[in-house]
N, C-alpha and C positions, 0 to 999 in steps of 0.2 A: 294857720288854717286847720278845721277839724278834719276829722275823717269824711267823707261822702256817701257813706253809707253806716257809719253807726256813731250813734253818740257814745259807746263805751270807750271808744277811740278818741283820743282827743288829742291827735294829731295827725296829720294828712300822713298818706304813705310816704314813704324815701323815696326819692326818684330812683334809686338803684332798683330798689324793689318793682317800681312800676314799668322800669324799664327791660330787666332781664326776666321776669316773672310774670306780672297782667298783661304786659302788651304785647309780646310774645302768644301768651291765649286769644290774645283778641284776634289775631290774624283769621284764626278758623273761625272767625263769627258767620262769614257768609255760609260758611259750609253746612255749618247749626242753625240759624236762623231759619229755613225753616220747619223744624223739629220743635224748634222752641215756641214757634209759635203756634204750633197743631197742639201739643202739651199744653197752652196756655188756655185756647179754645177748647177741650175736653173737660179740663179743667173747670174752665166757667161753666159750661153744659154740667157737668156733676155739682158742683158748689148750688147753681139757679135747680136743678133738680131735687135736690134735697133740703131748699128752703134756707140755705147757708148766705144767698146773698138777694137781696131782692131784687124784684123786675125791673124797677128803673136803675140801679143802678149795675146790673144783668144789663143790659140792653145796650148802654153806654161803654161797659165794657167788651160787647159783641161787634159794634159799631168800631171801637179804637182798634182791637183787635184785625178786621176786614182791613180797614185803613192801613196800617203797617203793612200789612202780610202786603197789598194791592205797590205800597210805597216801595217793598224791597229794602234788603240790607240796607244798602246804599245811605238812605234815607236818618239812619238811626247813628248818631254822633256816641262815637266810640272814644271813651276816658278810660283810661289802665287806673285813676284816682278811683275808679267805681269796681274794679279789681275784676269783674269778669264780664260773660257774655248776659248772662242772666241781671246783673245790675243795672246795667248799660239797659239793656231792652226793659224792666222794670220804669227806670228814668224814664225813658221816653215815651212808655204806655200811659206813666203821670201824666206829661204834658201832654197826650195827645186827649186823655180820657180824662185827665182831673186827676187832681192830688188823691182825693178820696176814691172814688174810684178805682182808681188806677191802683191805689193801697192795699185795696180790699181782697182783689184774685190771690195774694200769697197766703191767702189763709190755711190750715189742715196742709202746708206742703214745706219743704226746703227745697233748697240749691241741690241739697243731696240723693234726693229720690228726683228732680224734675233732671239731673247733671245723668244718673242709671236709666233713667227710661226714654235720654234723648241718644246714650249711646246706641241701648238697643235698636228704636228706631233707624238710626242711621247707620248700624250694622246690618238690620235686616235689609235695606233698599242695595248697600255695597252688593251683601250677598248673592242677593236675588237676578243684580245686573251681572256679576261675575257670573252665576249659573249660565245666564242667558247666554253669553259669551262661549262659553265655556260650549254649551253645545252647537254652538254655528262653529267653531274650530272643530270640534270631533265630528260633525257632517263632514266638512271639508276633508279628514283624513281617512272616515269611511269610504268617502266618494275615490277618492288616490287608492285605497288598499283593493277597492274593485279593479279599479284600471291597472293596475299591475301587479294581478296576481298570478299571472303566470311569467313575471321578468324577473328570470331566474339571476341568484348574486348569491356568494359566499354568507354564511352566517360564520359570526367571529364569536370567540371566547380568549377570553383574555389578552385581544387583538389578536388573536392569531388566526388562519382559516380553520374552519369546525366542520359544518357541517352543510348542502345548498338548503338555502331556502328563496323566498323569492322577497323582494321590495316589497308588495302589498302582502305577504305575512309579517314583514317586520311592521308596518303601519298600523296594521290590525293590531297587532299589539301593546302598539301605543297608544289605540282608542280604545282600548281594555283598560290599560291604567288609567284613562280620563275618566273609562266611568265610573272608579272606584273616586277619584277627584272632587266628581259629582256628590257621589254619596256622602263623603267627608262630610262636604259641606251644606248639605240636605240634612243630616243630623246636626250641623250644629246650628240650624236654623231652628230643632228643634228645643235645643236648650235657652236659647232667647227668648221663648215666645211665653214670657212671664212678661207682665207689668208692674214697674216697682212704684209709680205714681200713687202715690198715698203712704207709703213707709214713712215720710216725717225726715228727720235726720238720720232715725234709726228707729225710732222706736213708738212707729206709730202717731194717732194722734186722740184727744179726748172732742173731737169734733165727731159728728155721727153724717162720716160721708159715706160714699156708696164707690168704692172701691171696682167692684165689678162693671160698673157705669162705665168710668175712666177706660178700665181693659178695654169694654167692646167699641168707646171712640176708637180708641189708637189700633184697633185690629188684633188686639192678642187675645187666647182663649181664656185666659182669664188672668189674677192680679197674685204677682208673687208672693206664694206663704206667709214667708214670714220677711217682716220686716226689716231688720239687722242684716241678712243674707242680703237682699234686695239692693239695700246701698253698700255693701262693702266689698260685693263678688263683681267679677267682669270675666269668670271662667269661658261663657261664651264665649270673648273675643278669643281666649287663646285657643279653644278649641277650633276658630275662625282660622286662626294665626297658625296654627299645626298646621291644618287641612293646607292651606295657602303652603305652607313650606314647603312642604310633602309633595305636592303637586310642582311648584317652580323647581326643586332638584331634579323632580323627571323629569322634566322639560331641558332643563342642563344637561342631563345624560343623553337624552335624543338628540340635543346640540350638538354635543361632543363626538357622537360616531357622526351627524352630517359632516362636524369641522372635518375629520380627519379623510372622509369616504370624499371631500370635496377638493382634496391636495390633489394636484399631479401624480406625486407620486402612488394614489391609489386611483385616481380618476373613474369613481364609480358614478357620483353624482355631479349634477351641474347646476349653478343657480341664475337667473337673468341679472342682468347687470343691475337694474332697478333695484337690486336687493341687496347693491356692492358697495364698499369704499375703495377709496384707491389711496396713493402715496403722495405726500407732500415734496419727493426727490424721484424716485423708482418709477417711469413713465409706464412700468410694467405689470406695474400691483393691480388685483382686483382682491380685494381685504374682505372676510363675511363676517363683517362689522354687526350682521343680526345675528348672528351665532355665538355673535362674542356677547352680545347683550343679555343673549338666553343662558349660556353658560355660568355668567355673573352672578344672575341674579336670585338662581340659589342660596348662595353664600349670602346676597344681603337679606333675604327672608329668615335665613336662621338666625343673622345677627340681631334682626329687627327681635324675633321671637325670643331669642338668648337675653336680650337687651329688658324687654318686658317683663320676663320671668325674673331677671334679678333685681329690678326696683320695684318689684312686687315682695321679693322674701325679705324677711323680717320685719313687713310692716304690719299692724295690727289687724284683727279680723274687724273691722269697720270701716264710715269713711275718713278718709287721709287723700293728702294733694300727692303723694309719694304713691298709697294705694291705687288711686282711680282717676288723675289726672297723667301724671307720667308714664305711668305704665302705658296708656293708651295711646301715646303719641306714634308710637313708632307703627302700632294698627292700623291707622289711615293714609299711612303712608305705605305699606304694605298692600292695601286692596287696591291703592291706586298703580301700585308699580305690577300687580296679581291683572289687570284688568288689559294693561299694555300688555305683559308677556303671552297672555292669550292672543290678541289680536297678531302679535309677530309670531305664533308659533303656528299660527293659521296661515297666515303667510309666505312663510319656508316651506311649509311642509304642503303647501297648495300651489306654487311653483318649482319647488325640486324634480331637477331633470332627471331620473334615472340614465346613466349611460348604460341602457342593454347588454350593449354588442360587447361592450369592455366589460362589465360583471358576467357574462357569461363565458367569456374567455378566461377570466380571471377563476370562475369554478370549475371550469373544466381542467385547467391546471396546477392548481395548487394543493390537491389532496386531498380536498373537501369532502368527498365522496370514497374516501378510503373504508370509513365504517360500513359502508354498500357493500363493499365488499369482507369484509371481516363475515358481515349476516349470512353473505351467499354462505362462505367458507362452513357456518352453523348448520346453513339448510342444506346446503347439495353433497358437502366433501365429510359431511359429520363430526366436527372439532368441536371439541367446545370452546366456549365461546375467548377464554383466554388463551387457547392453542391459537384461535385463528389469529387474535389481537397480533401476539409475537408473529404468526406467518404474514400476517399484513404490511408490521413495521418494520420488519425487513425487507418487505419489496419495497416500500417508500425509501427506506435507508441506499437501495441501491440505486434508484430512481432519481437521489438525492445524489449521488457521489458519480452518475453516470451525467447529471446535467439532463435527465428529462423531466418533462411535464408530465403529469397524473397522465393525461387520455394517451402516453406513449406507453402505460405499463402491458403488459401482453401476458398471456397464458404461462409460456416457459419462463418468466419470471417468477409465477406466481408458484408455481412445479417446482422449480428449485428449493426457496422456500421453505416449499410447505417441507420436502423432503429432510432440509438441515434441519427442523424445528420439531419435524413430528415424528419423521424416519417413514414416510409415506407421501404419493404425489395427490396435489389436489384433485386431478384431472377435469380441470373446470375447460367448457368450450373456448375458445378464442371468442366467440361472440357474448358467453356469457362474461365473462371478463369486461369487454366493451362496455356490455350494457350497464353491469354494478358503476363503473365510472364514468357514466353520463348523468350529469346532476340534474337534466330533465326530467329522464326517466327517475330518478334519485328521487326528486322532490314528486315527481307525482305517484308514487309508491308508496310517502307517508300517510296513510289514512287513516292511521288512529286518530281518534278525539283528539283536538287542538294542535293536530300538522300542519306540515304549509303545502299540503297538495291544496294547487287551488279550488278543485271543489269546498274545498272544507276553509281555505278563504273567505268565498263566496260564502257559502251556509254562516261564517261564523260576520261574517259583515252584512248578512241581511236579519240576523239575529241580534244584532247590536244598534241596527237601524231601525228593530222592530220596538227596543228597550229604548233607545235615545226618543222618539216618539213619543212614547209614553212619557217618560223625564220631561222632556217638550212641553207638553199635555200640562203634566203638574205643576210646572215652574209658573207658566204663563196663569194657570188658576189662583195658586199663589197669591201671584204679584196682580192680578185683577180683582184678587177679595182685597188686598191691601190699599188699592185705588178707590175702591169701593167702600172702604170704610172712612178712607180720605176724604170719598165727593162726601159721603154723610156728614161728615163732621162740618164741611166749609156748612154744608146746604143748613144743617141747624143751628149752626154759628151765624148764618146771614138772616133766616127766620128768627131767632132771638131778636137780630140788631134790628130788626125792620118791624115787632109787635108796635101796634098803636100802643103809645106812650104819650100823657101830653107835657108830663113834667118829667120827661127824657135830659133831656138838656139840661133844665136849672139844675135838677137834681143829681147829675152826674160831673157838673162841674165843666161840662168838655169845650172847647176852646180851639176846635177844628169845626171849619164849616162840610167838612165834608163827612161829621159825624152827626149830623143834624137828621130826624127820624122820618 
């Protein structure tokens, strides 16, 4: 048997090869199809615009075209002998359109510019619904960093206690790095929005198509420079593939203090059972089986992107099945695992129970609020600022070896102290003492730019609600010029298929009654 798609072959593939190689790609046909077939329908519109294919047989292929796209994947018999997606759907454009016909649309194109401009395509849609995502989770953590920002808890540095701040300063936080998230991947939206559709294999073609045509079907602002770049780059996706990694490690990190803030043994946070596993022995487990998924799935974003990056190097600067078929595998695998950990990080972080009473307890004794006091020691007792450090950590040291908690340290501790460290007493009040170790008062005293007095909570979550709005705004214009250039393209794909024609049919060969004019 020959080849199925070239006579320079003359002999059928290996089944090994069809088996661990084309059928394998054929899987994601549904996912491509349809990309491949808006490509196809541009296509025709530029070819019948610039006088490359005529009207009747333009019309016929307008008609095969609607037909499919209407049929669905499903519809379309998939051979790994025909080696990819683009064969396969060619084959069946024949038979639906005519041998001839159906022959004619690959004219002025390859596999390898229609293979770049179907990634782009289906990277900008991934993108644009990850955004969307992306900001109904950072609503939800804006919305939490309101409601509890004044529920005071220790802030940790290198798990240890640091300093108080409250639950909704830490959230705030972490909708600060979503929106840097956002941004990522808003600029690498903007390095896709080239069209390679007309590049050829590489290098062009000696046909006098209209390049800019193609662009404004498919929604891009205009058609990639130059040609060779066009089919041989996928920098986008890894720019995609950064941004995405970047993003799910923070989200491992935010995991990582809920896993830890969610143990008994710190008991700050609490999650509904709906959100638990349990044991298949231990009748007493409730396991935070989404925290284990969030934590994860950092590591596999970098692997995916490590993974990419190396069967990328050393392959040539054009195209290659090693350059732009492999590399991209682990990509769509990635926006799809990118689109889940949004939706569970919105989740956690939209039902995590702060325990109040036990994080406030937990600041009030653990020496969170020691630096409180070192400041006073600057402002009222006049130390500088390393005298008071040492006269601080000696009252904790003794605080530490007498077995008390922070809010038990008292004035003639601090007098002592200061006396053995500086050879002078602090003569701070008993109340003022009190007050530096009340991490209420502590936390609402921070008022520099970016503290977690909850005013400056507030101001900095309605400031970020005022920016996500905006983002909101732009996403959804976006992804409605993108629709919009979508309904254009069906709408003068179906006016081609529907012009009065009366030698439609003989002349196209077609062989479906539901492409009849």
């Amino acid at each position: 048997m020959d080849s199925k798609v070239s006579r320079r072959l003359t002999q059928a593939t290996a089944p090994e090869v069809c088996a661990h190689i084309y059928a394998p790609r054929l899987r994601d046909f549904g996912a491509g199809f349809r990309y491949l077939t808006e490509i196809n329908q541009a296509h025709l519109l530029m070819l019948h615009g610039t006088g490359l294919i005529a009207d009747d047989t333009a019309g016929a292929l307008a008609r095969a075209l609607l037909h499919i796209e209407e049929a669905g994947p499903d519809a379309v018999a998939l051979d790994p002998q025909r080696e990819d997606a683009y064969f396969n759907y060619e084959a069946h454009l024949m038979e639906v359109a005519g041998a001839d016909a159906g022959g004619r649309l690959h004219v002025a194109r390859s596999r390898n510019d229609i293979l770049a401009t179907q990634d782009r395509l289906r990277a900008r849609d991934a993108v644009l619904a990850l955004l969307a995502a992306l900001a109904k989770t950072r609503a939800v953590v804006l919305d939490k960093a309101e409601e509890f920002a004044e529920t005071v808890m220790p802030g940790y540095t290198h798990l240890q206690a640091a300093q108080p701040i409250t639950y909704g300063y830490y959230l705030a936080g972490v909708a600060q790095a979503m929106r840097r998230d956002m941004a990522r991947l808003r600029r690498a939206l903007e390095s896709l929005d080239a069209c390679p559709l007309g590049a050829g294999a590489l290098a062009g073609t000696g046909f006098a198509i209209d390049r800019d045509a193609t662009a404004r079907w498919l929604g891009f602002s205009g058609p990639a420079p130059n040609s060779l770049d066009a089919v041989a780059s996928r920098d986008f996706a890894w720019e995609i593939l950064s941004a995405v990694t970047i993003a799910t490690i923070t989200w491992g990190r935010v995991a990582q203090d809920l896993f830890v803030w969610s143990t008994p043994e710190f008991g700050l946070i609490d999650f509904p059972d709906s959100l638990a596993g349990t044991s298949s022995i231990m009748p007493q487990k409730k396991n935070p089986v989404v925290l284990e998924y969030l934590k994860g799935k950092g590591g596999q974003m970098l692997g995916l992107l490590t993974a990419s990056l190396a069967a990328l190097k050393g392959t040539h600067f054009t195209h290659s099945g090693d350059g732009n078929r492999e590399t991209m595998r682990g990509f769509w695998e990635a926006m799809d695992e990118a689109m889940r950990c949004t939706e569970l990080l919105g989740l956690v972080l939209g039902h995590a129970m702060p325990q109040a009473s036990r994080m406030l307890d937990r600041a009030r004794r653990d020496f969170s609020s020691a630096t409180d006091l070192a400041d006073t020691l600057v402002r009222d007792a006049g130390m500088s600022f390393r005298e008071a450090h040492h006269v601080v950590g000696a009252v904790v040291r003794e605080a530490l070896d007498r077995d008390l908690p922070a809010f038990a340290i008292d004035s003639d501790m601090v007098d002592r102290a200061a006396r053995q460290h500086t050879g002078r007493g602090a003569q701070l009040a008993p109340e003022v003492v009190a007050r530096c170790l009340d991490p209420v008062r502590g936390v609402a005293a921070r008022i520099a730019a970016g503290g977690p007095a909850p005013v400056l909570v507030r101001e900095q979550v309605a400031t970020q609600r005022a920016e996500l709005a905006r983002e909101r705004q732009a996403i959804e214009a976006l992804r409605m010029e993108v629709e919009h250039h979508r309904a254009s393209l069906r709408h003068a794909t179906a006016a081609l298929a529907h012009r009065p024609c009366a030698t439609a049919s003989a002349s196209s060969g077609a062989s479906s009654p539901a492409l009849a004019s």
